[in-house]
C-alpha positions as CSV (number, residue, x, y, z in Angstrom):
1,X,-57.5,-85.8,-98.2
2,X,-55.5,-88.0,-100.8
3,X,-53.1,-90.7,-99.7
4,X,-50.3,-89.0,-101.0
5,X,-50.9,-85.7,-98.6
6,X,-51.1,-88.2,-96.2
7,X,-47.9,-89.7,-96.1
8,X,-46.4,-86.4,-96.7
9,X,-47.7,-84.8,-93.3
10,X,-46.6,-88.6,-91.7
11,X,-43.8,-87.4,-92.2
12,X,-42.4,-85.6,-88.1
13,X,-43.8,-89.2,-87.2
14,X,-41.4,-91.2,-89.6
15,X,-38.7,-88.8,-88.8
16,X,-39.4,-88.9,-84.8
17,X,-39.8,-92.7,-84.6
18,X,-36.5,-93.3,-86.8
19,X,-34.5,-90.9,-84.3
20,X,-36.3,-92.9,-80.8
21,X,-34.4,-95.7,-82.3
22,X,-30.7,-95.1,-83.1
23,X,-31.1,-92.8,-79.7
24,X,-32.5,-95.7,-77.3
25,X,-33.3,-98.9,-79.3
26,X,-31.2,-101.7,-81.5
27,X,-30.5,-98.8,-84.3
28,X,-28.0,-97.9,-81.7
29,X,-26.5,-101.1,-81.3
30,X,-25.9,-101.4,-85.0
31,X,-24.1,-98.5,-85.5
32,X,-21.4,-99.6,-82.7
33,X,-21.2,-102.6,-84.8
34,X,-20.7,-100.5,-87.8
35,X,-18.4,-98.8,-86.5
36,X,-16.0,-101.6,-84.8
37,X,-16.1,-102.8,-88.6
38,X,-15.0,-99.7,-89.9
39,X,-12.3,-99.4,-87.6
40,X,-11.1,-103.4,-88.1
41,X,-11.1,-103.0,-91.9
42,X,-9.9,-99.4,-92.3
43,X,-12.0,-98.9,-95.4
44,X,-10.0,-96.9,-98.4
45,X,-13.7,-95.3,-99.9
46,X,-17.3,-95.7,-99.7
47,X,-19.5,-96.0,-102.6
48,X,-22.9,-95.3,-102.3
49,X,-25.7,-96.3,-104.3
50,X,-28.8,-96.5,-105.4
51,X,-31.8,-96.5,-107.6
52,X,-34.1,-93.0,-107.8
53,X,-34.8,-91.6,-104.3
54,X,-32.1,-94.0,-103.2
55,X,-29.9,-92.5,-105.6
56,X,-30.6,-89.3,-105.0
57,X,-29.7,-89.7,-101.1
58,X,-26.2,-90.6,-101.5
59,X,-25.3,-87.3,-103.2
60,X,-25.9,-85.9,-99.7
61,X,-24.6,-88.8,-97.6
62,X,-21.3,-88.8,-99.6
63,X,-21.0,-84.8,-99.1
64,X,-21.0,-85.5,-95.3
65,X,-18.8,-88.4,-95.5
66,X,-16.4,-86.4,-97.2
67,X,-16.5,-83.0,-95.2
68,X,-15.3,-85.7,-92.3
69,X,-12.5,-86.5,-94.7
70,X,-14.1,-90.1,-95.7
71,X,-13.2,-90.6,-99.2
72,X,-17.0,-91.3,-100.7
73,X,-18.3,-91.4,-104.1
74,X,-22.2,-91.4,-105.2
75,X,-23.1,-94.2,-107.5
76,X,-26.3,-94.8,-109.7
77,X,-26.8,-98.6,-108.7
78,X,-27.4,-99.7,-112.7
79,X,-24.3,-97.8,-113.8
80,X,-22.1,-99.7,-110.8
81,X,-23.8,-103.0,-111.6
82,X,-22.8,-102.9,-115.1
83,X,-20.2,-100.5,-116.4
84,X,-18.5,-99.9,-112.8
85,X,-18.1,-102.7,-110.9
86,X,-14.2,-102.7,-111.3
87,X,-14.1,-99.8,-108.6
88,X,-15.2,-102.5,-105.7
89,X,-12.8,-103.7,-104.1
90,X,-12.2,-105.8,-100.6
91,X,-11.1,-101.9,-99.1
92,X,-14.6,-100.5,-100.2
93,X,-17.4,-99.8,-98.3
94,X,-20.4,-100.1,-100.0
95,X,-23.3,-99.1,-98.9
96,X,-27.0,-99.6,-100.9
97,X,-29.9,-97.3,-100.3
98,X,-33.4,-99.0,-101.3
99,X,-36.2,-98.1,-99.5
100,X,-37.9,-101.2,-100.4
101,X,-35.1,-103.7,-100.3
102,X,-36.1,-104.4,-103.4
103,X,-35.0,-102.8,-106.1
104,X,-34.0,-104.6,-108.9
105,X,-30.4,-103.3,-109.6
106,X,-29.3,-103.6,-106.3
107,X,-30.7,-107.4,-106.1
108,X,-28.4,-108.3,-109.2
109,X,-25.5,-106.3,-107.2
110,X,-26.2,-108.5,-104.1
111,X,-26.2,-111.8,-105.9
112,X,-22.9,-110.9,-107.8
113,X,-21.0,-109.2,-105.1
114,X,-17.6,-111.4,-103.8
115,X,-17.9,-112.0,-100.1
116,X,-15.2,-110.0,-99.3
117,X,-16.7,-107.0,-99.9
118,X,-18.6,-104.9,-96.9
119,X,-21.9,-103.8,-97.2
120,X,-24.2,-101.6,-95.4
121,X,-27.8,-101.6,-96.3
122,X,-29.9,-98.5,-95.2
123,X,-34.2,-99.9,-96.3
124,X,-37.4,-99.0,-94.8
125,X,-38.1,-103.1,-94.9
126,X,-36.7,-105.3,-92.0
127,X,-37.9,-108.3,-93.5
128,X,-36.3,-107.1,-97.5
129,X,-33.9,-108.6,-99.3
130,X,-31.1,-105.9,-98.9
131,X,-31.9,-106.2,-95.1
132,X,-30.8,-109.8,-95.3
133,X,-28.4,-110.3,-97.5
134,X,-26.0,-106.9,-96.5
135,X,-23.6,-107.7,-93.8
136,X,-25.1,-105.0,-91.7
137,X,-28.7,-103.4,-92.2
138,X,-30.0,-99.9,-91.1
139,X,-33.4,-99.4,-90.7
140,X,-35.5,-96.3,-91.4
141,X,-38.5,-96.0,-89.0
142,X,-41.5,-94.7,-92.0
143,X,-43.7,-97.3,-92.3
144,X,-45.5,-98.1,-94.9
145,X,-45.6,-95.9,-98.0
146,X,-47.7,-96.2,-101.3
147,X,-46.7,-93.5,-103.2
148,X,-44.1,-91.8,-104.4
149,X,-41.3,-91.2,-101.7
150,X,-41.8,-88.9,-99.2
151,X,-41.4,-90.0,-95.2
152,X,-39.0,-92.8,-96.4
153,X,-36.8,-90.2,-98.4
154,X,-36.1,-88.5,-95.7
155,X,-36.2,-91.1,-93.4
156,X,-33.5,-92.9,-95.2
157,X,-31.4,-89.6,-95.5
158,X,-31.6,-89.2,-91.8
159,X,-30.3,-92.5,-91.5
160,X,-27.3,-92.1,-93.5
161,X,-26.3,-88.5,-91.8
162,X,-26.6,-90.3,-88.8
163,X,-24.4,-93.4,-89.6
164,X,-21.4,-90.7,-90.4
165,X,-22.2,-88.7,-87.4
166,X,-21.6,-92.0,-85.4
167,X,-18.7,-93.1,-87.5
168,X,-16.9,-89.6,-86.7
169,X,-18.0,-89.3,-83.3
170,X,-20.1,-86.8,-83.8
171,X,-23.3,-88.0,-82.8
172,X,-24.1,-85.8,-79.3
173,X,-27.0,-84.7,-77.3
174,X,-26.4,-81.6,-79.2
175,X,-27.2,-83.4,-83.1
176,X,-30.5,-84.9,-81.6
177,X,-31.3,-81.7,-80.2
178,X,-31.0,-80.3,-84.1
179,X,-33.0,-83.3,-85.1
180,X,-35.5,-82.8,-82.6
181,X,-35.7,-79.1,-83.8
182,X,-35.4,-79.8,-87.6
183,X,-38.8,-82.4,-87.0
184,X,-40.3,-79.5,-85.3
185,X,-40.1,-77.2,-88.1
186,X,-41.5,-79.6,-90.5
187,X,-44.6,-79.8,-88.2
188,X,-44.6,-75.9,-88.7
189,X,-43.9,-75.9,-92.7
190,X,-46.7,-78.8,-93.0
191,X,-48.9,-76.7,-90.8
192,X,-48.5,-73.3,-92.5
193,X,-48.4,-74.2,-95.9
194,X,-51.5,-72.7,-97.1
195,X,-50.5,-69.2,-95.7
196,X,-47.9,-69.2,-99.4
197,X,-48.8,-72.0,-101.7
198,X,-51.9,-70.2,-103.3
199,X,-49.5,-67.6,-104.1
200,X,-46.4,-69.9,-104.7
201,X,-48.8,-71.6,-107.3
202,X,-49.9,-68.6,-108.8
203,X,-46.4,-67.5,-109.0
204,X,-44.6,-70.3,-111.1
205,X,-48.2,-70.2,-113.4
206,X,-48.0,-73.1,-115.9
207,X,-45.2,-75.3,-116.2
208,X,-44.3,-76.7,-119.7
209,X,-40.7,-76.9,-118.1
210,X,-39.1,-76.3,-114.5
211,X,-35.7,-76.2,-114.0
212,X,-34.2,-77.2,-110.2
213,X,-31.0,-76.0,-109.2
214,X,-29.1,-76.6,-106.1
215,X,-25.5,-76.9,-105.3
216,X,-23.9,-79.4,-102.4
217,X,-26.0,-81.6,-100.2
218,X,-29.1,-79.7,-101.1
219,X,-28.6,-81.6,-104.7
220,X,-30.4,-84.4,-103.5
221,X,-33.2,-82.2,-103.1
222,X,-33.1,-80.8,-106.5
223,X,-33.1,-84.5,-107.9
224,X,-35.9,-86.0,-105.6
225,X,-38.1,-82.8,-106.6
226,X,-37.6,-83.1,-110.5
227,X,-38.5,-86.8,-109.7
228,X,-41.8,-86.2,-108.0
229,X,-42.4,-83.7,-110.4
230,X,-42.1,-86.1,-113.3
231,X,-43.5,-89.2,-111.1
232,X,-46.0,-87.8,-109.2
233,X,-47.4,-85.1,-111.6
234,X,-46.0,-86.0,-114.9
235,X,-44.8,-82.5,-115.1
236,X,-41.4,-82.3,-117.2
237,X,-38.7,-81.1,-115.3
238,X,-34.8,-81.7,-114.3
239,X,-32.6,-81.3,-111.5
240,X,-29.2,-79.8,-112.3
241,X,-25.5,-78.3,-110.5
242,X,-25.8,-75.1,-110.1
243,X,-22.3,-74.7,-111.1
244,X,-23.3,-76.6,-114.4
245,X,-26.1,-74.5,-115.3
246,X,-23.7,-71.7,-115.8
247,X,-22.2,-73.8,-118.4
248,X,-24.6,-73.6,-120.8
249,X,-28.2,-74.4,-119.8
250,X,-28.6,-70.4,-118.6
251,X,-28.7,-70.2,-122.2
252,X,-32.7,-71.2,-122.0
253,X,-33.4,-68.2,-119.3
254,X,-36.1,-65.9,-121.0
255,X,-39.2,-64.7,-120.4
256,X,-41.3,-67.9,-119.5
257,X,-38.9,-69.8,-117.7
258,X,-39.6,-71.4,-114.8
259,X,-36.9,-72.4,-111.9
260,X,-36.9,-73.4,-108.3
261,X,-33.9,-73.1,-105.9
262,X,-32.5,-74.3,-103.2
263,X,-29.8,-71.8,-101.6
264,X,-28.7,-72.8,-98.1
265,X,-26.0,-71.1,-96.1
266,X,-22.6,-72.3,-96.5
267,X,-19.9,-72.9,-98.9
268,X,-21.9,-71.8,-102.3
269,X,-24.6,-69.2,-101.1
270,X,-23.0,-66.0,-102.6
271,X,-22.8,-68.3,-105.7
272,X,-26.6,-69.4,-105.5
273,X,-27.9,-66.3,-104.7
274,X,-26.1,-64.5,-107.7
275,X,-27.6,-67.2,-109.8
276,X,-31.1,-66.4,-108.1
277,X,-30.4,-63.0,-109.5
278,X,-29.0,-63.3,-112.9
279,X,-32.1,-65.9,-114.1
280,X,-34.3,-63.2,-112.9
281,X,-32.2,-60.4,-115.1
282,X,-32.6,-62.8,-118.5
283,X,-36.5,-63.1,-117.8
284,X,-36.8,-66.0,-116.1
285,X,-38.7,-66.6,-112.5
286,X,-37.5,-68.3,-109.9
287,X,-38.6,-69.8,-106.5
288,X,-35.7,-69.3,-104.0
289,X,-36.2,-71.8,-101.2
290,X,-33.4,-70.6,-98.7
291,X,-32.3,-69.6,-95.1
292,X,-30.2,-66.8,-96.1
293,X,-31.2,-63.2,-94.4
294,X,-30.3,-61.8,-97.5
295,X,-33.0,-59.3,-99.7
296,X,-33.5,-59.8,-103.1
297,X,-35.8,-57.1,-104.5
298,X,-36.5,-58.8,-108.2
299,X,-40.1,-59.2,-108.4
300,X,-39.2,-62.6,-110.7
301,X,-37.9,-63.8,-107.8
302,X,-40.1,-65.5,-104.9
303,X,-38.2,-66.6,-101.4
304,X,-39.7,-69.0,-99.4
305,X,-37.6,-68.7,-96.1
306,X,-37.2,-71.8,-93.8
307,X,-35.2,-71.6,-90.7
308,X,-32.9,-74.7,-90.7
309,X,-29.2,-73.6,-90.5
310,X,-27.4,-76.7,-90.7
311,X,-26.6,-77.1,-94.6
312,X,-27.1,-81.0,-94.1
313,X,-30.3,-81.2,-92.5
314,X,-31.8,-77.9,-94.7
315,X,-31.8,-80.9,-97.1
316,X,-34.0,-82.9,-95.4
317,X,-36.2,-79.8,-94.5
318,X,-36.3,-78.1,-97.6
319,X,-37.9,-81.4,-99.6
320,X,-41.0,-80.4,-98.1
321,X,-42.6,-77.2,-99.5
322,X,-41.3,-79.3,-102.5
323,X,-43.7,-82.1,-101.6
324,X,-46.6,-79.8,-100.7
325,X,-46.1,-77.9,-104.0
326,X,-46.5,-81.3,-106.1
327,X,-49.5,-82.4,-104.1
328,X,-51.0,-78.8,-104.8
329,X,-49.9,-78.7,-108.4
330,X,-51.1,-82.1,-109.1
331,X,-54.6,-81.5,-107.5
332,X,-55.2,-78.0,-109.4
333,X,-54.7,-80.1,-112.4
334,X,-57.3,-82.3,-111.9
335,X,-55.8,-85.4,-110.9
336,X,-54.4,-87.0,-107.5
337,X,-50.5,-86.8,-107.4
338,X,-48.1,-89.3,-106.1
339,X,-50.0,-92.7,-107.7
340,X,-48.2,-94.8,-110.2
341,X,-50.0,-95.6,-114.2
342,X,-47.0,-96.9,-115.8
343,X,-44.9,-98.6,-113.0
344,X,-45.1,-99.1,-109.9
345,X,-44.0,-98.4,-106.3
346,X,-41.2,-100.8,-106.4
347,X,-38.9,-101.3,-109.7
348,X,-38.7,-105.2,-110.1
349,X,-37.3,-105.0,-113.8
350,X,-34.7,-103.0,-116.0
């Protein structure tokens, strides 16, 4: 077994150690004094940021913190650090995603930032640089990772759904108990997976281009999969809106096109689902990774079905066929997917 298989079936074991401690050890204590500090300085926004996987995790954070009515914006950490700084203020939050602690950008952002600013780091690292130097540090439970994010993406994620839980008063015996259930099905999807990724493979054929489309929290799935795909298999691919693929892009659907998405009950399903359809009417294929009941009979279209209702944490569950699918592409390729040739694990330059 390669290392980066590895880490991705680590993963109920990241998630389940990360959830032990905001349920009964210090994480909890940290979010109380996260939230008397949000309450004493009745924050205006948020801005989240990060690099990469970071990045990609505060598209979903800032969806939750905003379906609570907590005004939050997703940032790329390089764009804030130079073009965007302006928008931080001493009423913003500001909260940095590295997994590492290290990532270069949000170092520079750290040695620059005024003192009266508030900032929440969310890293994998208790002993990193963000750890230290934000006011307040949330830790992610994964433990050590070599290759390209897997358990501390959706560690990390976990982490920020949780934080706005708790700042919203919404974190119950009843969110654990989806938590608990949501690691239990990944056990099942990392279990299972070679009853449909033969025929998942066979399905999507050669890739000279895959397109990812997601709408809502699931976004920061689409990213992180067009990530690993280019990163971890050197595969050319993008992530996209589905709402901005109909403005233009759907212009590439013909035959030989090659598209994954993510459709997860909720505000944009019908819209999803419809899109599902109309790439498959131009020629295209796609992979629907959903929980909708729903049939679609287009033989361009392949549904892999997970059962995770809640639209937030189908986000975290629906990264993982994604991961599976990478390893399995990479390996029918010939070559072991997740390592790094050209960079490495952690950024340390711009």
């Amino acid at each position: 077994m390669n290392k980066f298989l590895e880490e991705i079936l680590e993963q109920p074991v990241a998630l389940q150690n990360t959830l032990k401690f905001y349920v009964t050890g210090k994480g909890k204590d940290t979010l109380e004094k996260i939230k008397k500090e949000f309450t004493k300085n009745n924050f205006e926004n948020i801005i989240f940021t990060g690099m990469g996987s970071s990045y990609f995790t505060s598209f979903a954070a800032a969806n939750l913190f905003n379906s609570f009515g907590l005004k939050s914006f997703a940032m790329n950490s390089s764009e804030l650090l130079h073009y965007n700084f302006s928008v931080l203020s001493k009423n913003t939050l500001l909260v940095c995603f590295s997994q590492s602690g290290e990532s270069f950008e949000i170092k520079e952002i750290l040695k620059i930032l005024p003192s009266n600013i508030f900032c929440i780091g969310i890293t994998n690292e208790e002993e990193s640089t963000l750890a230290k130097k934000a006011n307040i540090a949330l830790l992610s439970r994964a433990g050590k990772e070599n290759m390209t994010s897997t358990k501390t993406y959706v560690s990390t994620l976990l982490v920020s759904y949780i934080m706005g839980w708790f700042l919203t008063d919404n974190w119950t015996s009843t969110k654990v108990s989806l938590i608990e259930n949501l690691i239990n099905n990944i056990d099942m999807t990392l279990s299972n997976y070679n009853s449909w990724i033969d025929d998942t493979l066979e399905f999507l054929g050669e890739l000279p281009f895959l397109q990812i489309i997601a709408r809502g929290p699931a976004y920061s799935s689409a990213m992180q999969s067009a990530l690993m795909f280019k990163e971890a298999t050197r595969t050319p691919s993008s992530g996209i809106f589905g709402g901005e693929f109909r403005h233009g892009p759907m212009e590439m659907v013909q035959e030989g096109f090659k598209s994954i998405l993510f459709a997860s009950n909720g505000k944009t399903i019908n819209q999803s689902l419809q899109m599902a359809e109309d790439i498959a009417k131009f020629g295209g294929k796609v992979l629907l990774i959903t929980n909708s009941s729903q049939k679609l009979s287009n033989t361009n279209i392949r549904v892999l079905s997970l059962t995770e209702e809640d639209e937030y944490l189908f986000s975290i569950l629906s990264i993982i066929p994604m991961q599976l699918l990478v390893d399995s592409f990479g390996r029918l390729n010939g070559f072991e997917a997740g390592s790094f040739s050209r960079g490495a694990k952690v950024t340390v330059i711009e």
